[in-house]
Structures are given as C-alpha cells and as structure tokens.
N, C-alpha and C positions, 0 to 999 in steps of 0.2 A: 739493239739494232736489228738481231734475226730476226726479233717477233714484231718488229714494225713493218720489215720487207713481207714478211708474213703474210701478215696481217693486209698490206696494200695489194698483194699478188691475188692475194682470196677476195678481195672489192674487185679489183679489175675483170679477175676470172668471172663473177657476179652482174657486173654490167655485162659483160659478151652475153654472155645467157640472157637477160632481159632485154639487150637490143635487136636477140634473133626472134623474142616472141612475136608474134602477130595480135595486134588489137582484132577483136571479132565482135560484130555487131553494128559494126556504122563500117563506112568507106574510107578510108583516112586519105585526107587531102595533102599531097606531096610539099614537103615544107618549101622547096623552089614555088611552089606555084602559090602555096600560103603568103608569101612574102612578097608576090607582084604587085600587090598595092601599095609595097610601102613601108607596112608592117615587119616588127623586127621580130626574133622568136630568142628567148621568151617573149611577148606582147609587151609593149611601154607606149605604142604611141597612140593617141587619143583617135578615135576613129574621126570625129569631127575636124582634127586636124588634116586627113588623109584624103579626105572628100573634099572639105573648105565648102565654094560656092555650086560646087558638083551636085546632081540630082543622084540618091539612094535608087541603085538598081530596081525597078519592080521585080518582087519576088514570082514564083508561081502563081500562077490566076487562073482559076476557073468558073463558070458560069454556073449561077445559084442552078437550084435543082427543078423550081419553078419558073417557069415565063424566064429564060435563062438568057437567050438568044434578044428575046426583046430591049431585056433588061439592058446589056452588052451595046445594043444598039439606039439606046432611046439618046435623044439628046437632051433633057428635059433633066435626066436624072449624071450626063457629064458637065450638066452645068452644078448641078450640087456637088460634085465633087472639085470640081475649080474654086469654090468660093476659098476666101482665106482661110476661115477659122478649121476646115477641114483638112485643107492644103498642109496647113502649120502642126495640125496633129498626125497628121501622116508621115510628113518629115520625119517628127520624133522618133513614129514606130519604128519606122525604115532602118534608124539610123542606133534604137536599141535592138534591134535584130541582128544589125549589121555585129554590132558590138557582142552578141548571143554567138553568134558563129566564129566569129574568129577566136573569142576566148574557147569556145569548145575545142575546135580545130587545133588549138595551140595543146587544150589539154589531154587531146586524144593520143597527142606525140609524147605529151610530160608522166601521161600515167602508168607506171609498170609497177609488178607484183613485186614487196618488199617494202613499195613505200607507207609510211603512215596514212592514216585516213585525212590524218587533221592535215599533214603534210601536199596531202590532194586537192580538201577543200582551200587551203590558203593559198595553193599557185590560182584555183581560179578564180577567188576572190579578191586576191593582189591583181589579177590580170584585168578582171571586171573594174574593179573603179578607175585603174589609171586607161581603159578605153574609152570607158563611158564619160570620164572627165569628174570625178567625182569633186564635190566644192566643201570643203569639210566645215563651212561656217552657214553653209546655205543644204542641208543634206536632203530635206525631200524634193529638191530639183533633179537631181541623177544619181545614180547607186543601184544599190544590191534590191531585186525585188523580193526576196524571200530567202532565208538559211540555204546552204546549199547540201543538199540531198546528195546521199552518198549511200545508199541503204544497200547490201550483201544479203543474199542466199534467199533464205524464206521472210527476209525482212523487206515490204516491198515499200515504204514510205517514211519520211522523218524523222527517220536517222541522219543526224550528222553530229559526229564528234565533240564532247565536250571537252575542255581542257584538259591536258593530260592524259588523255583516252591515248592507248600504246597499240590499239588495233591494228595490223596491218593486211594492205589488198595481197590475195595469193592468186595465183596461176587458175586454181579452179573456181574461184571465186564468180558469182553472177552479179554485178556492181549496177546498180540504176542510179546515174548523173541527172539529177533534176535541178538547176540555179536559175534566179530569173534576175531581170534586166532592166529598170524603170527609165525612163525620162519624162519629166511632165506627166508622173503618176502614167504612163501608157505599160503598163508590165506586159515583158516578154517572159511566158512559160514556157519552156523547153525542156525536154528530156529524154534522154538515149539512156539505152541496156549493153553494157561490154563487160568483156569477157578474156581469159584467153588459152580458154576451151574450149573445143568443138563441142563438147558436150550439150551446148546449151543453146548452139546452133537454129534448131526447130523450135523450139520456144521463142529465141528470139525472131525468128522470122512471122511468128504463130499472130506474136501482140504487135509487129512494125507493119502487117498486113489490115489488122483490127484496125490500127489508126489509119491506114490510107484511105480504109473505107469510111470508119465516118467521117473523114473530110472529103470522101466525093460526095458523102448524101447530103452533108449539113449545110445550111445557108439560109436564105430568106426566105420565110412560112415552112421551113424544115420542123415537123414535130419532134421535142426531146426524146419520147419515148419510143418513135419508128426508127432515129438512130440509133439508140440503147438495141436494137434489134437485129439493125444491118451489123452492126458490130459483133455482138454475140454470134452470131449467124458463121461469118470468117472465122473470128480466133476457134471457135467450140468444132471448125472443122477440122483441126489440127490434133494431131496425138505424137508424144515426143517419147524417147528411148532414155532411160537411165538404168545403169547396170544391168540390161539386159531384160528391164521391166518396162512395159508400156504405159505411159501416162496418160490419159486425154489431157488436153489444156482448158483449165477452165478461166473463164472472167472471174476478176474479183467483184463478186456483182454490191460489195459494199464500199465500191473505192469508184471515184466518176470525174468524169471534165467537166468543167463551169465555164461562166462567162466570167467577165473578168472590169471589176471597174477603177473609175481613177483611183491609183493608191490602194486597191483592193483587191487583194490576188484571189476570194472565191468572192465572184459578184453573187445578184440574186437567181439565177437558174445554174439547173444540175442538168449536166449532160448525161444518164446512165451508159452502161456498159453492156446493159443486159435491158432485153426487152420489156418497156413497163407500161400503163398505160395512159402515164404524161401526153397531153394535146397541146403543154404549151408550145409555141413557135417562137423561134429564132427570127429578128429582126434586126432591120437595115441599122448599118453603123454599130452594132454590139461587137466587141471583141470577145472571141472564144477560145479558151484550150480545151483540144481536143485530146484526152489524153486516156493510155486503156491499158490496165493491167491483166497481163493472164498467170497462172499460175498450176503446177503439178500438184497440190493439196487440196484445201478443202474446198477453197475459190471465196475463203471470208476471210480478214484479217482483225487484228484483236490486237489492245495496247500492247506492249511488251517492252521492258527493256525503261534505262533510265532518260528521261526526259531531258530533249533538247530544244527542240522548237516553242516559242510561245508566240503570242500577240495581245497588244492589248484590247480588249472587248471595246466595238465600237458603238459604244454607248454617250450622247449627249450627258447623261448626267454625271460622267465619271467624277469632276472635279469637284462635285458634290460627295460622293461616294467617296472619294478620297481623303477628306474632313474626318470620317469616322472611322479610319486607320490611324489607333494609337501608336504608333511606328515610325519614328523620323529617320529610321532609314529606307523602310518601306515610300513614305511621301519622297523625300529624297529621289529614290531611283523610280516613279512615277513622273517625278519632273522632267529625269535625263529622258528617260524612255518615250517620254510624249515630243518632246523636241526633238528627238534623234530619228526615231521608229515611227511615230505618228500611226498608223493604219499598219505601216507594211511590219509581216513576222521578224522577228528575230529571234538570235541562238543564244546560249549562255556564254560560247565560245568568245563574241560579240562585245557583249558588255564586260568582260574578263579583257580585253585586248584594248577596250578604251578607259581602261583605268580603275573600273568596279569590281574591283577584287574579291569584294567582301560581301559579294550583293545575294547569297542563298537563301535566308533566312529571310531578307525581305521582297524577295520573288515571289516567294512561298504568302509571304503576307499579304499580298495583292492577288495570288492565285486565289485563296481561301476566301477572299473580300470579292469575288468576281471581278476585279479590276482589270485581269489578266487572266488569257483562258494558256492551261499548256496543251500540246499536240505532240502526247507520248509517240514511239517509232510504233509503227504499225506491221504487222506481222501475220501471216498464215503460220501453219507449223512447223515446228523444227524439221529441219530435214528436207522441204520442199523448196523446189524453188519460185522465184516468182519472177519476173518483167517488164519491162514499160519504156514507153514511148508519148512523146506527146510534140504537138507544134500549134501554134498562137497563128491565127485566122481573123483579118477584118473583113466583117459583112461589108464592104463599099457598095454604093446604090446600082452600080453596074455588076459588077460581079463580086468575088470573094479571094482574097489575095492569103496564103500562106506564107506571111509573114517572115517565118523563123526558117522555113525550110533551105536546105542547106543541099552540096553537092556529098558531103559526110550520110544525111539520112533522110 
C-alpha cells in the first residue's frame, strides 16, 4: 500500500510539473474559448454537426500578387465562384480545415513531455475521424489525409511511430506536428513546430516567418522558383544561439511545398524552398501547401531511421503488376490497402490497429514489386535541429484564401 501511495504521489507531483510547462511555438487557444462552438475537450463532436446548415467562416484572404485588386473586384470571375460545383468544394475545404484546427487546438493542450509518441499520434487521429465524421464502410469520403508526422530533433519529416515504438516527447525536445485532413479527396496539409524550450525559440520563429512569406507571394502567375527565393531570402536572414554557438538557419533546400490533388497529397508542382530557376506558374483553383523547413545542420536531409510511412504507387497498371506477386499475402493486403488507402499515404501503425497484424513481410513484397513506394523519416544530422510550418491555400478566381490558418499559428 506505501509503494502504491508512492508511487500515485510521484504521478501527481509529475502532472504539476507538465501542467506548469508552456507550449512554445504556436499561440494556444484558451480551452474556454476552444469550446464556444460547441465542441467538447477532449474533441467527440463531428464538426458538420456543430455548423449543420451554417456557412464555414472564410478563412484569411488575400489578393493574388498579380492584377490582385482587379481580380478581387471583377464580377465575371465572383460569378465562377458561385457556381455549384465550386460552392460544394469549398464547403468541404472550409469544413476539413475547420476540422484541422480544432483537432490541433485540442492537441496543443493534450501534448506534454513524457507522453509516448504513438500516445500523441493516436489523441490526434482519434480526434480527426470522430470530427471529420469518419464512415468506416465508405473510407475515401472523409478521414485521415496522410500518417501523422510527429518527427524530433534533427529528424525534420516521416517519422511517426510504429507499433510499440516506447519513444517518448521530452521538455527539450523540437517536435514538427504535420496530420492532414480529407473530405471529397480536398486534403488539408498543416503543420506547426513545438516545443517546450526556449531554446528553439529563433528557429522557430526563423521557418513560421519563411512560410508567411511564401504565402504573401504565392498565387495566380506566381513563379515556383521566384517563391523558392522570397522564402530562402527571410528564413537565411535568421541566425539562432545553441550552447552558446551561433548557427545560421538554413532551408532544407531538398524538402518543398506542392500543390495538392483529389486524394493526392503531393500533386504535380513543387513549391522550392530555395531559389531555383522553375518559370512554372501557379494557377486559378489549384490547392497549395505552402510548407518550409529550416534547419542548424547541413540544410539537406537523408533517409534515416526505420520506416513508417508508405503509399501505394499511383500507377493504372498496378492490378496488373499485382498478378505477378507470388504472395497471397502480399495480394491480400494489396486488396485491403487499395479499398482502404486508395491514393492517400499510410503508416504500419495503421494497418496493425485494423487487424493486419502480420502484414511485414508482405509490405515488403509489394515495396520490392513497386506496388508500394516507402517514405523512410527524413533527417539532417544528428545533433541538429530542424522545423517547419506549413498552411493549405486555395487560388479562388478572386483571391487566395488560407484555408487552415488558425488563431494558434
């Protein structure tokens, strides 16, 4: 009985300590005000419930970077955005955006140093489907857009947890929250850098300054490669202090923003991060994440570490290519995985938690077949840190709306 009182005294003394820490890197939204819509915390209710026949707030809006004002003003181009089929995709976005922030928002308050990683990713992927409304017999209607990124330190990308991983977040730890958000294939990409160290302070401020600028410059006839420029430009002005050494911040100049299509979370253009000499242009109606890593190392990242993230290759001829995998468990989980996943990524965690227990060996069989490509964690070097920030922007014919942006970042 003494070593159970113990034992509870030293838990309770443990929570005081992580309820005094401060989250560093986004704004955290006071749970009173988090809960004025409706919303319960921890999150249960489906955001579509909370709005019903209500219209989704317009997010931030600003005017493309060309003919900006006209644009804003033209009537010719607010009748394209009235029409239905545009109305009703809008809705969607509005409404998995909506669903983007308040799960964040929820898990800004849920995450403290101690907990598991896997313990992190699952509050926000329990909180994601039951907002989004997830339908488990109908799955690429609304769900998870993409594994939820949870990568520490010098790891800046594709890391999240695989079963039984015992990781846990600590106090000095630099943590990049990357999850996305689908309805009707519209994926919301988001992601915030937290902390709860000062230490890490100028960095994060270095890459959440990188992204504001490329979303002032990016928009309709915006060149890829003049953004990859204004970006480099801010974060490379920045120089941050660890142990009494001076870092510059560099871009990872091999990590980038894309555009983003139905069910496809990197469409066909690459946003750079650093200036290149891409002339293609950004056009009306494409969805973008803008997203931009800096880092205290070399400013490159390099596989590392054991694979989590996969997708399967969008290839028409897969179910061809499938025939000549002698593997009936391989075929097998080809089958789940096309029904379940279709386009969007998934983790191992994933398929372990719907029943595929057993599924290693024939992952691996469809990796080796190209059937399925993996997306080891990505990583500068040991010892450095890295960070990122990113927000989901639709070119609409008048202007360019910031989708995901939140009162948090």
């Amino acid at each position: 009985i003494k070593k159970m009182i113990k034992k509870k005294k030293k838990q309770n003394e443990e929570m005081k300590i992580d309820e005094s820490l401060e989250i560093r890197g986004i704004n955290l939204i006071e749970l009173e005000k988090y809960k004025e819509c409706g919303q319960t915390f921890p999150p249960s209710k489906p955001v579509k419930d909370l709005w019903e026949e209500k219209q989704y707030e317009v997010n931030q809006t600003l005017p493309h970077p060309f003919n900006g004002k006209i644009r804003m003003e033209s009537d010719e181009r607010k009748a394209l955005e009235n029409e239905l089929l545009f109305q009703s995709r809008l809705r969607n976005i509005r409404e998995a955006s909506e669903v983007h922030r308040q799960v964040r928002n929820a898990a800004q308050h849920f995450i403290k140093p101690g907990l598991t990683m896997v313990e992190i990713c699952e509050f926000i992927e329990r909180s994601s489907s039951q907002l989004v409304g997830f339908i488990k017999n109908k799955p690429m209607e609304r769900g998870w857009g993409f594994p939820t990124g949870c990568s520490l330190n010098h790891c800046a990308a594709h890391y999240t947890p695989n079963t039984g991983d015992k990781t846990k977040l600590k106090k000095s730890d630099l943590c990049k929250i990357d999850f996305g958000v689908q309805i009707g294939g519209n994926i919301i990409d988001c992601a915030f850098s937290m902390t709860f160290d000062n230490k890490h302070d100028i960095l994060m401020e270095a890459v959440k300054a990188a992204t504001n600028r490329g979303i002032e410059v990016m928009g309709i006839d915006a060149r890829l490669g003049e953004i990859g420029g204004e970006i480099q430009e801010v974060m490379e002005s920045y120089e941050c202090k660890y142990d009494n050494k001076i870092y510059p911040v560099k871009c990872i100049r091999n990590l980038n923003g894309h555009s983003i299509g139905p069910w496809i979370i990197h469409g066909g253009k690459t946003v750079p991060i650093i200036k290149t000499d891409d002339q293609t242009k950004m056009e009306e109606n494409e969805l973008f994440a803008i997203e931009t890593f800096g880092s205290t190392g070399k400013g490159v990242v390099y596989d590392d570490g054991e694979c989590s993230h996969f997708a399967l290759i969008q290839n028409q001829n897969n179910n061809n290519y499938i025939k000549s995998v002698n593997h009936k468990g391989a075929k097998d989980l080809y089958k789940y995985l096309n029904k379940r996943f279709g386009t969007i990524p998934f983790c191992r965690r994933w398929i372990d938690d719907d029943g595929q227990k057993r599924h290693l060996l024939s992952l691996k069989k469809l990796v080796d077949h190209e059937i399925v490509r993996a997306y080891p964690p990505l990583c500068d070097k040991l010892g450095s840190f890295t960070a990122q920030y990113e927000h989901t922007i639709l070119l609409k014919p008048t202007s360019k709306e910031v989708v995901s942006r939140g009162f948090d970042f």
